[in-house]
Short mmCIF file of the C-alpha atoms (twelve columns), coordinates in Angstrom:
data_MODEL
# 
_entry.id   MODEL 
# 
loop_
_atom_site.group_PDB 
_atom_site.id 
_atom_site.type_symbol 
_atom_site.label_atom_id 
_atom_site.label_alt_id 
_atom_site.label_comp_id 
_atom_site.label_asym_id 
_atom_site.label_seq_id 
_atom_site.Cartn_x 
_atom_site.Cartn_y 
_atom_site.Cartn_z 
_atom_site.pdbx_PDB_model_num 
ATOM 1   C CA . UNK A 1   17.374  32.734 -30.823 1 
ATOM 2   C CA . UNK A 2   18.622  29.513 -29.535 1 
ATOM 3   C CA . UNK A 3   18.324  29.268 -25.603 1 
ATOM 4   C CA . UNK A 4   21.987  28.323 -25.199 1 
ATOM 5   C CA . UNK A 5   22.640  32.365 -26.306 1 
ATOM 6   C CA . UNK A 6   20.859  33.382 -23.933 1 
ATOM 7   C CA . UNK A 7   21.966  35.311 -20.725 1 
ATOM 8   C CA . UNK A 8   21.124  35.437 -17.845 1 
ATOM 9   C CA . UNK A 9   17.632  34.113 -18.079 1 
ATOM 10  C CA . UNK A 10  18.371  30.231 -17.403 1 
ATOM 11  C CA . UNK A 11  15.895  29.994 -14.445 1 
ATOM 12  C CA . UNK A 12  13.202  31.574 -16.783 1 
ATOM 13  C CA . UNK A 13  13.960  29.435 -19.412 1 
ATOM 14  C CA . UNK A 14  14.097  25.857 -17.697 1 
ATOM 15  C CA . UNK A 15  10.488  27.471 -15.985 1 
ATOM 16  C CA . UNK A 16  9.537   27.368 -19.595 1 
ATOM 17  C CA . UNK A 17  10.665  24.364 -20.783 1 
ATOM 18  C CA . UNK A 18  9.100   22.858 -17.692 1 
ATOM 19  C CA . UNK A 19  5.955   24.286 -18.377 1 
ATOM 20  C CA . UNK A 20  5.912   23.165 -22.039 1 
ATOM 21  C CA . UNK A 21  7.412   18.903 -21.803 1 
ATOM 22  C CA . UNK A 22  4.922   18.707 -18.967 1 
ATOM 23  C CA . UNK A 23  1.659   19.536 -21.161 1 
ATOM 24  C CA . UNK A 24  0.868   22.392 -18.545 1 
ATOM 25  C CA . UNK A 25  0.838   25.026 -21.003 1 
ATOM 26  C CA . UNK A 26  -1.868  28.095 -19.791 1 
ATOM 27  C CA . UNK A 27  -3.649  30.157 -21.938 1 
ATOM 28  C CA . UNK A 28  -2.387  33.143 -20.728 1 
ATOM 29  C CA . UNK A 29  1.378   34.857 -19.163 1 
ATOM 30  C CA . UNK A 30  1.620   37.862 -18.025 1 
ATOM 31  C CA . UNK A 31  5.763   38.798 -18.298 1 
ATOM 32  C CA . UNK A 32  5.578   41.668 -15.735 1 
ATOM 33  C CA . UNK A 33  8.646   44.145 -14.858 1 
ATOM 34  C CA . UNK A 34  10.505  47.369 -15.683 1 
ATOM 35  C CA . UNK A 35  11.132  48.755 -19.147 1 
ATOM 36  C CA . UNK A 36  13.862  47.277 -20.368 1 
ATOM 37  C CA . UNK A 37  14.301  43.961 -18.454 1 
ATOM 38  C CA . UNK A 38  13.708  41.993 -21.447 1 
ATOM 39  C CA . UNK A 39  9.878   41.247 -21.577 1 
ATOM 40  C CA . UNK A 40  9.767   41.520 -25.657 1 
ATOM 41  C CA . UNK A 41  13.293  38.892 -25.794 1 
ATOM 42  C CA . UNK A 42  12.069  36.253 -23.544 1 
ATOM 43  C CA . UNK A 43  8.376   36.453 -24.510 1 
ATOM 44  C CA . UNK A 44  9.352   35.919 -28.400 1 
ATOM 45  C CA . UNK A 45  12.014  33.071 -27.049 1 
ATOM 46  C CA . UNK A 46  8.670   31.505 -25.258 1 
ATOM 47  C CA . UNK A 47  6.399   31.945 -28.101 1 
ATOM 48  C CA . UNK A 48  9.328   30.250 -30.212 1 
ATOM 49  C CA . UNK A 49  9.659   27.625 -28.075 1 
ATOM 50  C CA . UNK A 50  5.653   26.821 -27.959 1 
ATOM 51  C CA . UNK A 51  5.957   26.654 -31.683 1 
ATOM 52  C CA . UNK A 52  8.808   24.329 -32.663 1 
ATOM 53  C CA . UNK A 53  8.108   21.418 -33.703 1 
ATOM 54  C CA . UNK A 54  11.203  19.456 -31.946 1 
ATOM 55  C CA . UNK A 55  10.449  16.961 -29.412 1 
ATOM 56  C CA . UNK A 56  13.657  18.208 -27.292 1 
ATOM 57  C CA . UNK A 57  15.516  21.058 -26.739 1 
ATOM 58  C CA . UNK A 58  13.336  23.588 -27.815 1 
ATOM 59  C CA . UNK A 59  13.660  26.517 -30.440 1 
ATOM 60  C CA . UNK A 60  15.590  23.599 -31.896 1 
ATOM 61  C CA . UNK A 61  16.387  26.664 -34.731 1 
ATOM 62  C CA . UNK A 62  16.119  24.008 -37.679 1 
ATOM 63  C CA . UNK A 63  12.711  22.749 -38.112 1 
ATOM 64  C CA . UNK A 64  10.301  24.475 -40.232 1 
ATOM 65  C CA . UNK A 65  8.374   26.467 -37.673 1 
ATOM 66  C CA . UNK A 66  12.063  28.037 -35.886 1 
ATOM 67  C CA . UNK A 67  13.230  29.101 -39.439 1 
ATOM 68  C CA . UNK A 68  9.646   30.702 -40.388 1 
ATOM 69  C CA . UNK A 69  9.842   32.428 -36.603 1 
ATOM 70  C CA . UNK A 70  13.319  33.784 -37.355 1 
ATOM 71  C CA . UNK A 71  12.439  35.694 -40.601 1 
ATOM 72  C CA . UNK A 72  9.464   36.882 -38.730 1 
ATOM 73  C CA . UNK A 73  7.050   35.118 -41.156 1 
ATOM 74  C CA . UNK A 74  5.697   32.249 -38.264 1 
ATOM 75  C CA . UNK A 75  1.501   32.613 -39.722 1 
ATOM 76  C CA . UNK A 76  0.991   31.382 -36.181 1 
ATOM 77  C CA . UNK A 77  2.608   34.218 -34.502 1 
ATOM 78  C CA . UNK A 78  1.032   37.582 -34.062 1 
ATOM 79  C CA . UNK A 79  2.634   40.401 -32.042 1 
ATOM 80  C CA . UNK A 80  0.606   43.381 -30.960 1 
ATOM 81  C CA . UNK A 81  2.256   46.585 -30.313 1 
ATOM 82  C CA . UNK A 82  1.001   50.120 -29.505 1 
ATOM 83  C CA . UNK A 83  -0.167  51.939 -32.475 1 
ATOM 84  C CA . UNK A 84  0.740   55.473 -31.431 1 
ATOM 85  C CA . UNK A 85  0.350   55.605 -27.452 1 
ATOM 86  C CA . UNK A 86  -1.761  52.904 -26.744 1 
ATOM 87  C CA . UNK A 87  -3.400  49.368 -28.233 1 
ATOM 88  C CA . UNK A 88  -6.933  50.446 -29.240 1 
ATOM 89  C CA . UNK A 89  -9.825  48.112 -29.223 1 
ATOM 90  C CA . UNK A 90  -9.952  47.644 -32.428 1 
ATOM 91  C CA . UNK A 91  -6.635  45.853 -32.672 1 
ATOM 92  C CA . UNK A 92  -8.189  43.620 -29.736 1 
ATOM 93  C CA . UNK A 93  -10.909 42.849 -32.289 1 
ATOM 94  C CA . UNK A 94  -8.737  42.131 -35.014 1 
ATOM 95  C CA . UNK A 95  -7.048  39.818 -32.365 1 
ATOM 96  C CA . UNK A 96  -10.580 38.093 -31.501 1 
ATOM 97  C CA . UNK A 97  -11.371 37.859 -35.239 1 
ATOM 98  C CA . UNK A 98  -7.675  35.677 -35.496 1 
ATOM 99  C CA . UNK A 99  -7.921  33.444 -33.019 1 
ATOM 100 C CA . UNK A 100 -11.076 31.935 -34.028 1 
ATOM 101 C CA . UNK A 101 -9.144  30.802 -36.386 1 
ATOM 102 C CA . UNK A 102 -7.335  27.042 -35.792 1 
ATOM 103 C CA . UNK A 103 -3.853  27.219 -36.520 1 
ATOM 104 C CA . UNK A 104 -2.290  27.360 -39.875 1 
ATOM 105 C CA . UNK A 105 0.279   25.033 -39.174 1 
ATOM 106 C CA . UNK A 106 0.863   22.424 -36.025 1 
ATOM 107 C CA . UNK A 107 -1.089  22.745 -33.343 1 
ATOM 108 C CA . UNK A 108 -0.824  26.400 -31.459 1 
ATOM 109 C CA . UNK A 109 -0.855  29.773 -32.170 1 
ATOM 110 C CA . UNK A 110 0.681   32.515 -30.200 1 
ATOM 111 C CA . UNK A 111 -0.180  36.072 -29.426 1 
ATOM 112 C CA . UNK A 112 2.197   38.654 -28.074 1 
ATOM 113 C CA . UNK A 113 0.940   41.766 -26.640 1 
ATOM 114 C CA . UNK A 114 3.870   44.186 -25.780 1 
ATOM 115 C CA . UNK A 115 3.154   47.230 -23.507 1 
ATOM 116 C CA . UNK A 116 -0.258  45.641 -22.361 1 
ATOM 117 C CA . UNK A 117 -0.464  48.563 -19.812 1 
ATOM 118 C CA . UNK A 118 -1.305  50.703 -22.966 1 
ATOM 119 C CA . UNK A 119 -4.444  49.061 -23.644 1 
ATOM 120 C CA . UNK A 120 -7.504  51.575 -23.147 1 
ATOM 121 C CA . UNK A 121 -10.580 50.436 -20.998 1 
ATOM 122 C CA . UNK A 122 -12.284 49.527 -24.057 1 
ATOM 123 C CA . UNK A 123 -9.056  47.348 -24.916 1 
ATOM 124 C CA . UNK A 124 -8.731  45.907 -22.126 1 
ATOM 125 C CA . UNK A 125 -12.259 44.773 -21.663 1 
ATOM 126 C CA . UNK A 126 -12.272 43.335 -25.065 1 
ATOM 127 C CA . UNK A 127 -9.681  41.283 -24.590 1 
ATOM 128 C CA . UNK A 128 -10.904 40.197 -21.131 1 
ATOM 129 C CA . UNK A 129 -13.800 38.315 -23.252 1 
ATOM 130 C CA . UNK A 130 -11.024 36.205 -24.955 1 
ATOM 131 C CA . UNK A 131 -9.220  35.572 -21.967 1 
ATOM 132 C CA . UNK A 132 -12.616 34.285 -20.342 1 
ATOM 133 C CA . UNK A 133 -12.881 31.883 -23.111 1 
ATOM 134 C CA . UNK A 134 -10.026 31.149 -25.173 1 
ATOM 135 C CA . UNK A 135 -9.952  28.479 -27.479 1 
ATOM 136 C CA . UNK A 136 -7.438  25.207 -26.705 1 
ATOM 137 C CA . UNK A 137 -5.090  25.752 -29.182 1 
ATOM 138 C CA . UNK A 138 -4.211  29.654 -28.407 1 
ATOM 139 C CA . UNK A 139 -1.321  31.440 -25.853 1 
ATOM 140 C CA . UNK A 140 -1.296  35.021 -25.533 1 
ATOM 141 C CA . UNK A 141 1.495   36.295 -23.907 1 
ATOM 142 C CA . UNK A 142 1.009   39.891 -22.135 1 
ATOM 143 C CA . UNK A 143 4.223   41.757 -21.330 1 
ATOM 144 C CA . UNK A 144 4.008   45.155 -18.961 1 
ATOM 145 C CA . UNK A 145 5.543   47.664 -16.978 1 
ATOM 146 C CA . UNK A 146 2.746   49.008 -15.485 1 
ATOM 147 C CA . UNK A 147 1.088   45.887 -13.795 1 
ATOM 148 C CA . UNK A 148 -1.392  48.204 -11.867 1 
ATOM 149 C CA . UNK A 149 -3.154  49.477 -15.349 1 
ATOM 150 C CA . UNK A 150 -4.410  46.519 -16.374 1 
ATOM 151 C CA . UNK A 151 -7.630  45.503 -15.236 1 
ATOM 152 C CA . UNK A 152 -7.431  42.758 -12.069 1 
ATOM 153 C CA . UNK A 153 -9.812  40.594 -14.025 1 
ATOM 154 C CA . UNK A 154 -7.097  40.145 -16.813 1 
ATOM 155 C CA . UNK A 155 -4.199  39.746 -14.286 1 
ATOM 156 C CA . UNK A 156 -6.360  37.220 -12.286 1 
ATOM 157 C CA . UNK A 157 -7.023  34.943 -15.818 1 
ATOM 158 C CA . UNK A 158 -3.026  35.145 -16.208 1 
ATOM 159 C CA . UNK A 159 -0.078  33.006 -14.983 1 
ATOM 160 C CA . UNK A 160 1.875   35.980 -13.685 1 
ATOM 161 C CA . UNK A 161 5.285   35.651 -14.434 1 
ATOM 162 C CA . UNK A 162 7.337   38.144 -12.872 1 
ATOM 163 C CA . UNK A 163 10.971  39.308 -14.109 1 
ATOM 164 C CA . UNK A 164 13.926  40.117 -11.751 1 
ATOM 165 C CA . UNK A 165 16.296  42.821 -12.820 1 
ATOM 166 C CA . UNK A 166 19.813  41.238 -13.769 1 
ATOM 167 C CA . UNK A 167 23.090  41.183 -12.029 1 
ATOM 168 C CA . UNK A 168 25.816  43.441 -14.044 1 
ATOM 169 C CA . UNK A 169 28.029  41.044 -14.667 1 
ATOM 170 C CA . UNK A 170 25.785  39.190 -16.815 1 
ATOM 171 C CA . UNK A 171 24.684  42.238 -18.693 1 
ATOM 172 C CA . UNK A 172 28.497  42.755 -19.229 1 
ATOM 173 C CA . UNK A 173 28.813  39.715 -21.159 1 
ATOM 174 C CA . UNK A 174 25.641  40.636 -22.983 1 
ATOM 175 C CA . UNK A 175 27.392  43.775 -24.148 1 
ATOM 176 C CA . UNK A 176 30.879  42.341 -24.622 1 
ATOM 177 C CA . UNK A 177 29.227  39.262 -26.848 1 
ATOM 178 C CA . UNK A 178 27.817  43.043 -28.713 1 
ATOM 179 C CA . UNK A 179 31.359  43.897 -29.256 1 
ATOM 180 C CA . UNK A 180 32.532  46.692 -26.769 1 
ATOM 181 C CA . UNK A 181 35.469  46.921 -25.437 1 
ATOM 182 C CA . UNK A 182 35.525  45.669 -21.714 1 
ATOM 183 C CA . UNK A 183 35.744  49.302 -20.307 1 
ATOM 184 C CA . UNK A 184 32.729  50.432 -22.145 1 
ATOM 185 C CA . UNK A 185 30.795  47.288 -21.386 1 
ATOM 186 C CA . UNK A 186 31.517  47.741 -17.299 1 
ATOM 187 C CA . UNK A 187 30.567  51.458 -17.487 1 
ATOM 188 C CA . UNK A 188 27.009  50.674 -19.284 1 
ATOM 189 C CA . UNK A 189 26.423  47.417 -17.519 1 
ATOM 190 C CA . UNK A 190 26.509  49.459 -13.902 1 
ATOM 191 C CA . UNK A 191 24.450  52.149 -15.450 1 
ATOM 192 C CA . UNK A 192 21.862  49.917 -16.212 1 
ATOM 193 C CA . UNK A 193 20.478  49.320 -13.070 1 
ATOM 194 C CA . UNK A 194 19.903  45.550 -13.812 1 
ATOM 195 C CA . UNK A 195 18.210  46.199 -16.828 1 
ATOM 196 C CA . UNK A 196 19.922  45.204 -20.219 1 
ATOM 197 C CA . UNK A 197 17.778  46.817 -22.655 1 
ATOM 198 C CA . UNK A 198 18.839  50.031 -20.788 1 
ATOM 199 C CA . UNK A 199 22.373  49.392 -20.793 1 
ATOM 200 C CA . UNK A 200 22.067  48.095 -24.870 1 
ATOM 201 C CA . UNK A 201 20.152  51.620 -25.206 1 
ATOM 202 C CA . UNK A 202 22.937  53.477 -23.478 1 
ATOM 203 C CA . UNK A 203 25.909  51.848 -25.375 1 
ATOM 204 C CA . UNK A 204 23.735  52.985 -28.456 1 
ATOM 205 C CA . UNK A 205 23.165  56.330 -27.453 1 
ATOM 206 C CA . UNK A 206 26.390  58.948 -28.904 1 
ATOM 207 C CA . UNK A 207 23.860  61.318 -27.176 1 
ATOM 208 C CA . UNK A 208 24.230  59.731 -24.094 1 
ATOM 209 C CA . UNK A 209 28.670  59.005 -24.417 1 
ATOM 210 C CA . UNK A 210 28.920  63.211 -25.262 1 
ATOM 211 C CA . UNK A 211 26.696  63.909 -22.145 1 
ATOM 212 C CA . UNK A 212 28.888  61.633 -19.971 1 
ATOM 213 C CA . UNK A 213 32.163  63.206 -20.976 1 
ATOM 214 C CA . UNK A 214 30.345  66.972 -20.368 1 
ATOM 215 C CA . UNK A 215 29.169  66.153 -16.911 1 
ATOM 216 C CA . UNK A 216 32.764  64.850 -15.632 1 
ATOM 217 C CA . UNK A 217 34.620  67.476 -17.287 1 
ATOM 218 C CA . UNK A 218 31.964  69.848 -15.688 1 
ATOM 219 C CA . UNK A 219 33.506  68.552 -12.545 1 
ATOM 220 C CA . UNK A 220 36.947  69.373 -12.828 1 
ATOM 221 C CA . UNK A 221 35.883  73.238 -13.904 1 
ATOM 222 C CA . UNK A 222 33.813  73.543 -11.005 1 
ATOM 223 C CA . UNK A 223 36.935  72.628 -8.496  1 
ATOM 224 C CA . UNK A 224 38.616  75.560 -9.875  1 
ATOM 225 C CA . UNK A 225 35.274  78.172 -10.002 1 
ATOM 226 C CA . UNK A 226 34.157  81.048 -7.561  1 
ATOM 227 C CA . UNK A 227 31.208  79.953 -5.331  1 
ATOM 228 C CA . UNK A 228 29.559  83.226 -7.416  1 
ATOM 229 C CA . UNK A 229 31.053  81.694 -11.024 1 
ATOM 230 C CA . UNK A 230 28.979  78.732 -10.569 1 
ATOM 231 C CA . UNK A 231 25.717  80.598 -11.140 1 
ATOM 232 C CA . UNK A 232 27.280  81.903 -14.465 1 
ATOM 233 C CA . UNK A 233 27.885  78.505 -15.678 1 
ATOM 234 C CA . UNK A 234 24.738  76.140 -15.579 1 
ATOM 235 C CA . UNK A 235 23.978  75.589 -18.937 1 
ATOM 236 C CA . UNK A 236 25.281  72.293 -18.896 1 
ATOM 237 C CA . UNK A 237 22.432  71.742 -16.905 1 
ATOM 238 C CA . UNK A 238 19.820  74.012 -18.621 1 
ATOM 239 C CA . UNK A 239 20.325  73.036 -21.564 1 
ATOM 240 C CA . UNK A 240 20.086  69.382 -21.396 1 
ATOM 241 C CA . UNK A 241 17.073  69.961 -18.704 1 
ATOM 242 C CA . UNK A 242 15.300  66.600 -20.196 1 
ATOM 243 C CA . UNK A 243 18.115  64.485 -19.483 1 
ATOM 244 C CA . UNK A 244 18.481  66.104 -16.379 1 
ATOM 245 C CA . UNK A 245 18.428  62.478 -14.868 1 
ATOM 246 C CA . UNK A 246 21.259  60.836 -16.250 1 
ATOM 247 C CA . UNK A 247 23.115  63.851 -15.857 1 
ATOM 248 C CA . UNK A 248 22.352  62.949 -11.931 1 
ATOM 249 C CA . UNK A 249 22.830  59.274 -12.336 1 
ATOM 250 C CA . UNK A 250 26.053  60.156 -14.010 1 
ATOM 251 C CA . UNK A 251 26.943  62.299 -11.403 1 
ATOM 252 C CA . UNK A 252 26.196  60.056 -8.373  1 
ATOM 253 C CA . UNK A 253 28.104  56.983 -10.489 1 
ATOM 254 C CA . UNK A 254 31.029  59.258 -10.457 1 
ATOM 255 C CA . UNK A 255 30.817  59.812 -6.697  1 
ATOM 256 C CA . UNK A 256 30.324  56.435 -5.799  1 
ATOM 257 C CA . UNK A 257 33.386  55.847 -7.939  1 
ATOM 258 C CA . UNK A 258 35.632  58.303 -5.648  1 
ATOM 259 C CA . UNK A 259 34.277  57.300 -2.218  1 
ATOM 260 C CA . UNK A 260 35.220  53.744 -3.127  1 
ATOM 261 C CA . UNK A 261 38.426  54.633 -4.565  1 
ATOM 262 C CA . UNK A 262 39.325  56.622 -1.160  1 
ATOM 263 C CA . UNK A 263 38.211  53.853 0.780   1 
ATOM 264 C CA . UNK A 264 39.819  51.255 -1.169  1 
ATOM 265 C CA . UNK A 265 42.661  52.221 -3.215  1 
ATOM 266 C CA . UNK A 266 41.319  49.492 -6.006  1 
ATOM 267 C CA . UNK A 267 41.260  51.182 -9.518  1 
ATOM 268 C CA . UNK A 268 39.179  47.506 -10.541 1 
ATOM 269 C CA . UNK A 269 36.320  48.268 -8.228  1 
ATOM 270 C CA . UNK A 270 35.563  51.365 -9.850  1 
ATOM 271 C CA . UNK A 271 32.947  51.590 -12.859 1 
ATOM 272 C CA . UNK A 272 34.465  55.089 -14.523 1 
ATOM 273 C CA . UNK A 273 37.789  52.692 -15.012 1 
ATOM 274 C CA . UNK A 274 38.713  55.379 -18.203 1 
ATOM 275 C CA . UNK A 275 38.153  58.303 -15.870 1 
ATOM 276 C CA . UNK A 276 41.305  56.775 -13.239 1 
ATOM 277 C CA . UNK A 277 43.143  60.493 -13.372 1 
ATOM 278 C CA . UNK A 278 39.537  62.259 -12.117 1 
ATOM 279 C CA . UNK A 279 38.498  60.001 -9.671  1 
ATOM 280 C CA . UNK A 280 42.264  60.270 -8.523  1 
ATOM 281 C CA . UNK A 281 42.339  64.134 -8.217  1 
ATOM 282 C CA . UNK A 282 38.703  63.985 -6.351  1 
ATOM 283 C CA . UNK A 283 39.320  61.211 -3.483  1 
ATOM 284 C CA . UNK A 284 42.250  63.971 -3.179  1 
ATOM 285 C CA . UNK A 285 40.130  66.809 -2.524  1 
ATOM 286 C CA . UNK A 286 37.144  64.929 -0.480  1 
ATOM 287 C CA . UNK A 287 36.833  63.373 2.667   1 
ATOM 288 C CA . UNK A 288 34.862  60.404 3.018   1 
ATOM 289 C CA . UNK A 289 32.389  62.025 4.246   1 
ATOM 290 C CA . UNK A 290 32.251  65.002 2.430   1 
ATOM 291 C CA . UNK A 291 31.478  62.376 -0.665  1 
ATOM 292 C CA . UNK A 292 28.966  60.643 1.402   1 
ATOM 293 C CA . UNK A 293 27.543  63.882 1.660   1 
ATOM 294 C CA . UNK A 294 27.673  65.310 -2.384  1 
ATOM 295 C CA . UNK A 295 25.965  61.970 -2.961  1 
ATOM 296 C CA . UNK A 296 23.198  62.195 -0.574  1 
ATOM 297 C CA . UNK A 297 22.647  65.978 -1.773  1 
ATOM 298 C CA . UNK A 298 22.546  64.647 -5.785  1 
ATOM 299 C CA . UNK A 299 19.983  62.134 -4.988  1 
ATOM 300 C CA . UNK A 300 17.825  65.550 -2.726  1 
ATOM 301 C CA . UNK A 301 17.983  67.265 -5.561  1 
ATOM 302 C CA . UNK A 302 16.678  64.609 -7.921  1 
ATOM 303 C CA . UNK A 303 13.626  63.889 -5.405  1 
ATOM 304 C CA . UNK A 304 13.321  67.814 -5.126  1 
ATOM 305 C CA . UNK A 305 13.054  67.746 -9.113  1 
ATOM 306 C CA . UNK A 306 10.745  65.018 -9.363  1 
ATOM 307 C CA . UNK A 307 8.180   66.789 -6.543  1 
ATOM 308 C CA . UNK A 308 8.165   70.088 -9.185  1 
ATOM 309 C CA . UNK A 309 10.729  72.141 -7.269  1 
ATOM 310 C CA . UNK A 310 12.293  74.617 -8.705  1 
ATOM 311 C CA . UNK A 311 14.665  73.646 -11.533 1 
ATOM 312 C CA . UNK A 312 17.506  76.420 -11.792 1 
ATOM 313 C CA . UNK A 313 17.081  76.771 -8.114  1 
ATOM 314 C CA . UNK A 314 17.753  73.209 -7.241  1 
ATOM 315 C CA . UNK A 315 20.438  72.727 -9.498  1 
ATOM 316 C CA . UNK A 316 22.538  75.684 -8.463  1 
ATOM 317 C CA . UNK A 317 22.282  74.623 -5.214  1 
ATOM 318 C CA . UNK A 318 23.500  71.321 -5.642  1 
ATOM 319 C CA . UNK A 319 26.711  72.557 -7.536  1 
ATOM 320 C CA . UNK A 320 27.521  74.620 -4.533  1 
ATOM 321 C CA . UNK A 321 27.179  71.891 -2.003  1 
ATOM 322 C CA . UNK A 322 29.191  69.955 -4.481  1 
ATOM 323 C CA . UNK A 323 31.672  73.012 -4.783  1 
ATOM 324 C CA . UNK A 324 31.416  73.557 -0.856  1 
ATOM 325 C CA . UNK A 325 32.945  70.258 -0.240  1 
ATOM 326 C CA . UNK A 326 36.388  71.033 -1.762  1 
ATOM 327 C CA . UNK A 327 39.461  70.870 0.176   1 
ATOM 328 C CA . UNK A 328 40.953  73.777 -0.921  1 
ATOM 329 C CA . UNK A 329 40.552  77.731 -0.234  1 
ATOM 330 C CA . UNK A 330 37.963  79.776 -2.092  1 
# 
C-alpha cells in the first residue's frame, strides 16, 4: 500500500520515514492501542517501508522487494498471529530459529507479531531472550491492545509507539474511498468511535444494518405501548442479549441525534441522516431534558450490565424510563 493512500496516519508515517532516512532504525516497536485502530495496516506499511529497496519515498510499490511484499511472498517478512487464543512458545521458537538466519534478500528482515498481548508467560519470556539480543539486521514489530499483559521487560526493550483513535471525518473518507454511499459512510464513521477497523467491520456486518433498523423501529412501537405492554415485548432485547451493546450504542446515537436536532434544527449535524422522519417525531415528544435524561439512563443501564446486574431487570427498566419520558398521556 503506497503511503499516499493512506488516511489519516500522515504524522505516523513521516515518524516512520524519519526514523528510517535517518539510520535510527530500533530493533523493536511496540504499535500499542485499541482493537481496531489499525495496528496490523500501519505495522505491515512500516515493515514495507523497512524493506524497499528505494532510496526515496518509501514502499516505492515497484522495486522487487514492494511487489514480493504485496503478493505476500516478501522471504524477509514473517507475521505471527494467534494460533487459536494465544501465540504459544513454540511459535516464539520457530521465530528464534528464523532470525538467526541473515536475510534472504537486502539487508533486513522483519517480524510482525499481531495481538502480542496473547502471548503466554512462556511466550513472552522466550521472546524476551531475542529482544535482549537481537541480531543487527532484524525488526520485530509488536502490535497490542492489551499493553498491561505483556511483560514490562519486553515493553521496556521496545520503542513504544502509541496510536491515537481517528477523527470521523477521516474514517468517512476511508469508507467512501470503500464505496458507500455518503449516508452510510457518516452513520458507520460516528459509530466507530475513532476506530476504522470498527467502522469497516460495521459497514460489513448485514447483522449489524438489520439490528440497527430493529432497535429504531423498536422506538416508535414503544411511543405508542402501555407502561405494562412493555414487559410483554423485550425480545428485541433478549434475544439479541450478546449484542446487547450496540443495541445501547445504537440507542444512545439515536438520542444524541434528537437532542441535537431539538437544539439545533440542523438535519446535517445529525448522524441517523436516513432516519430524518424519527428523529423529527421524537425532538416532538421530548424535552431537552427529558433526552438528556433517556441518555444518561442508557449509558446506567449499560454500566449496570457490565457490573453483572440483572439483565431482564435492567433492560425493562430502561424502556420505561425511556417510555416515561413521552409527552403524551398513558
Amino acid at each position: 500500500m503506497r503511503k499516499s493512500n493512506v488516511i489519516g496516519q500522515s504524522s505516523l508515517l513521516d515518524r516512520f520515514e524519519t526514523m528510517i532516512s535517518s539510520g535510527r532504525v530500533a530493533h523493536a516497536y511496540l504499535l500499542a492501542g485499541p482493537e481496531g485502530i489499525g495496528k496490523t495496516t500501519m505495522g505491515k506499511i512500516f515493515a514495507n517501508m523497512l524493506l524497499c529497496t528505494s532510496s526515496v519515498d518509501r514502499p516505492c510499490g515497484v522495486c522487487q522487494s514492494c511487489m514480493q511484499f504485496a503478493s505476500g511472498n516478501h522471504p524477509d517478512f514473517i507475521q505471527l498471529i494467534p494460533n487459536g487464543k494465544s501465540i504459544k512458545v513454540d511459535d516464539i521458537l520457530n521465530l528464534r530459529r528464523d532470525i538467526v538466519i541473515k536475510p534472504y534478500q537486502g539487508n533486513r528482515k522483519v517480524y510482525m507479531v499481531d495481538d502480542a498481548h496473547t502471548m503466554t508467560q512462556f511466550a513472552q519470556n522466550a521472546l524476551l531472550k531475542t529482544l535482549e539480543e537481537p541480531p543487527s539486521y532484524a525488526t520485530i514489530i509488536l502490535g497490542t491492545d492489551n499493553i498491561n499483559a505483556l511483560l514490562p521487560t519486553i515493553i521496556s526493550r521496545c520503542q513504544a509507539i502509541p496510536m491515537k483513535r481517528m477523527p470521523s471525518d477521516d474514517i468517512y473518507a476511508i469508507l467512501i474511498e470503500r464505496g458507500l454511499s455518503s449516508d452510510e459512510a457518516n452513520i458507520f464513521a460516528r459509530m466507530s468511535e475513532g476506530l476504522p477497523g470498527r467502522a469497516i467491520a460495521l459497514s460489513l456486518d448485514e447483522n449489524f444494518k438489520v439490528l440497527r433498523e430493529d432497535v429504531i423501529s423498536y422506538l416508535d412501537n414503544l411511543l405508542s405501548m402501555k407502561s405494562w405492554e412493555i414487559l410483554k415485548h423485550t425480545a428485541l432485547f433478549m434475544d439479541n442479549r450478546d449484542d446487547i451493546g450496540t443495541i445501547l450504542d445504537i440507542l444512545v446515537v439515536f438520542m444524541r441525534d434528537v437532542l441535537i436536532y431539538s437544539e439545533t434544527g440542523d438535519y446535517n449535524l445529525i448522524i441517523n441522516r436516513d432516519k430524518k422522519s424519527n428523529i423529527n417525531l421524537y425532538s416532538n415528544l421530548f424535552t431537552t431534558r427529558q433526552i438528556k435524561t433517556i441518555i444518561e439512563n442508557i449509558e446506567t443501564a449499560r454500566k449496570m450490565l457490565n457490573d453483572n446486574a440483572n439483565y431482564q431487570l435492567t433492560i425493562e427498566n430502561m424502556l420505561l424510563s425511556i417510555r416515561g419520558g413521552v409527552k403524551i398521556c398513558s
